[in-house]
C-alpha positions as CSV (number, residue, x, y, z in Angstrom):
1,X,73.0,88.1,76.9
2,X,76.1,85.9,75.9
3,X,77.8,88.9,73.6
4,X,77.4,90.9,76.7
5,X,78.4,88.4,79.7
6,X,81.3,85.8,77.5
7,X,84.0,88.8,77.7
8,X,83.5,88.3,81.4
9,X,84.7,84.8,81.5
10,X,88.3,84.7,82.8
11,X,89.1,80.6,82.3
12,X,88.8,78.4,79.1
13,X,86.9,75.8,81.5
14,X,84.1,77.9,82.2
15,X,83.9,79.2,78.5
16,X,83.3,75.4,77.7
17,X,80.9,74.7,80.1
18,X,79.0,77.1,78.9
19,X,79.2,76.3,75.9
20,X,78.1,72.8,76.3
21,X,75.2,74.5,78.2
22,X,74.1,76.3,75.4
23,X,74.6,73.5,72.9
24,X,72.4,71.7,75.0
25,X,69.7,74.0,75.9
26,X,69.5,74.6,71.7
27,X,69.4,71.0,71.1
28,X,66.2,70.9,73.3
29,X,64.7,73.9,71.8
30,X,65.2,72.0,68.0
31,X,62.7,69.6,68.9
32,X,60.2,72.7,68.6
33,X,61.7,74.6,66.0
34,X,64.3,77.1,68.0
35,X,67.5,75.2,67.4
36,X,70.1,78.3,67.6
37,X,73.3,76.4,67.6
38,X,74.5,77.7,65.0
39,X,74.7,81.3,66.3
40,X,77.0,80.4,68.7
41,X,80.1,79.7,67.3
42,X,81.2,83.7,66.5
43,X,80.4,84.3,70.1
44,X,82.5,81.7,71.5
45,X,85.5,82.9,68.8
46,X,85.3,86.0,69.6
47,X,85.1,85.4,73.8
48,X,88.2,82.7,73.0
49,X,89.9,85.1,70.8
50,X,89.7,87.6,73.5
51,X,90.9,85.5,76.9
52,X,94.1,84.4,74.2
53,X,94.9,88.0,73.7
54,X,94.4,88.9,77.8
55,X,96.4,86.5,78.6
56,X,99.3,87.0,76.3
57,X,99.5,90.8,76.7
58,X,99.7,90.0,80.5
59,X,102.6,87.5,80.2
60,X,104.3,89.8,77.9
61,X,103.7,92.4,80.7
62,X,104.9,90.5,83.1
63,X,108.0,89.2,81.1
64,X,109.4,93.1,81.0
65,X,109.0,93.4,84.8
66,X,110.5,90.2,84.9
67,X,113.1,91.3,82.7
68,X,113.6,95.2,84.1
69,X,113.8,93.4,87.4
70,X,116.5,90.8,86.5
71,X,120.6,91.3,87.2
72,X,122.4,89.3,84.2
73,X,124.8,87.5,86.1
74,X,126.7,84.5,84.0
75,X,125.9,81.2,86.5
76,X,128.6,78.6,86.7
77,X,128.2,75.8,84.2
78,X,125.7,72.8,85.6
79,X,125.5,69.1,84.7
80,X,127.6,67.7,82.1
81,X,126.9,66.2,78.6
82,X,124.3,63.5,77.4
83,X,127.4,60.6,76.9
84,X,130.9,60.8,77.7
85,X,132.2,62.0,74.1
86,X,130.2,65.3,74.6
87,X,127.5,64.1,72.0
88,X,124.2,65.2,72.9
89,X,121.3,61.8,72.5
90,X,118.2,62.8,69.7
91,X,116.1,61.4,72.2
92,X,117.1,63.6,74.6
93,X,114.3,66.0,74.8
94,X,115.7,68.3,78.4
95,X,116.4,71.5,78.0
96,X,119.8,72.7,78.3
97,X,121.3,73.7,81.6
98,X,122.4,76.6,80.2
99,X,119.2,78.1,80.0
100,X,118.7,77.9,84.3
101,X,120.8,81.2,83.5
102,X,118.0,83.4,82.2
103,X,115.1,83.3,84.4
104,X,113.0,85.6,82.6
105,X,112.8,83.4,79.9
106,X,111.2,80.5,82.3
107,X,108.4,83.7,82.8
108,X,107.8,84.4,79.9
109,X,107.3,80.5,78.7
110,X,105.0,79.5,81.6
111,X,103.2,82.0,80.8
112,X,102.7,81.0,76.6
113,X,102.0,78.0,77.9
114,X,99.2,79.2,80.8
115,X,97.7,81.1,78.2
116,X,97.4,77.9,75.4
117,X,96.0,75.6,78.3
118,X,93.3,77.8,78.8
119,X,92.2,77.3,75.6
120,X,92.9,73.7,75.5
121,X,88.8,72.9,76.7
122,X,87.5,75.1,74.2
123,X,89.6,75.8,71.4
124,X,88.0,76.7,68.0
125,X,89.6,75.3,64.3
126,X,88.6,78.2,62.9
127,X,90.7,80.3,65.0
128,X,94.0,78.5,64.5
129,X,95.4,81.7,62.3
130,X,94.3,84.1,64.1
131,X,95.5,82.5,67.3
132,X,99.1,81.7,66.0
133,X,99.8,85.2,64.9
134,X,98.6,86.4,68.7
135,X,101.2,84.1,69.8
136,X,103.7,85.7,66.8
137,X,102.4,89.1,68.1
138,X,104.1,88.1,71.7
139,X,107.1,86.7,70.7
C-alpha cells in the first residue's frame, strides 16, 4: 500500500509524518516478531527521490516562462559599495544589487530552494548523490 500511495505525497512534511508513523507502528509490531523497519527505507528514497525531481523539473519549467516572458532591460545602478574606497567587506554576505536586474534568476532560485526545503523533514543520507546531480541536472 505505501509503494502505491508515497508517489501521491506532494510535501516533505507529510512524507515524514508518515514515516514516523510507520516507524512507529513497526516498532510495536517487533515486540511480536513483525518488526518491518527495515523495508522502509527504499520506499521513502524512492517517494523522496521523486517529489526532488517534481519539483525541480517544475522550477525549471517555470524559470523558461519566466525567462520567455522577460524584456532585458539594463536597470540603473542601485546602492553603492560596502566602504567608501569601493572595497567590498568578507563579511558581507548580500547579494549584489546588480543582480535586482535579472528577475528570472530570483525564479528560478526560490524555486532550488522550495524544492530543498521540502526535503529538509525527510531527507535521506543515502540519497545525497543522487539528489545533487538532480540539482546539476537543473542547473
Amino acid at each position: 500500500m505505501l509503494k502505491v500511495m508515497l508517489p501521491k505525497i506532494s510535501e516533505g512534511g507529510s512524507l515524514s509524518n508518515i514515516l514516523d508513523q510507520c516507524m512507529y507502528c513497526a516498532l510495536g509490531l517487533g515486540w511480536v516478531g513483525l518488526d518491518f523497519r527495515s523495508l522502509l527505507p527504499p520506499l521513502f528514497e524512492e517517494a523522496v527521490l521523486n517529489l526532488f525531481s517534481k519539483n525541480m523539473s517544475t522550477d525549471v519549467e517555470n524559470f523558461q516562462l519566466v525567462l520567455d516572458s522577460h524584456r532585458w532591460v539594463p536597470l540603473p545602478a542601485i546602492g553603492f559599495p560596502a566602504n567608501s574606497l569601493g572595497e567590498e567587506n568578507q563579511d558581507d554576505v548580500t547579494p549584489p544589487p546588480s543582480l535586482m536586474e535579472h528577475p528570472p534568476l530570483a525564479v528560478f532560485i526560490n524555486g532550488v530552494s522550495a524544492a530543498v526545503n521540502e526535503l529538509r523533514p525527510c531527507a535521506p543520507l543515502s540519497l545525497k548523490n543522487v539528489l545533487a546531480l538532480e540539482s546539476v541536472k537543473g542547473l
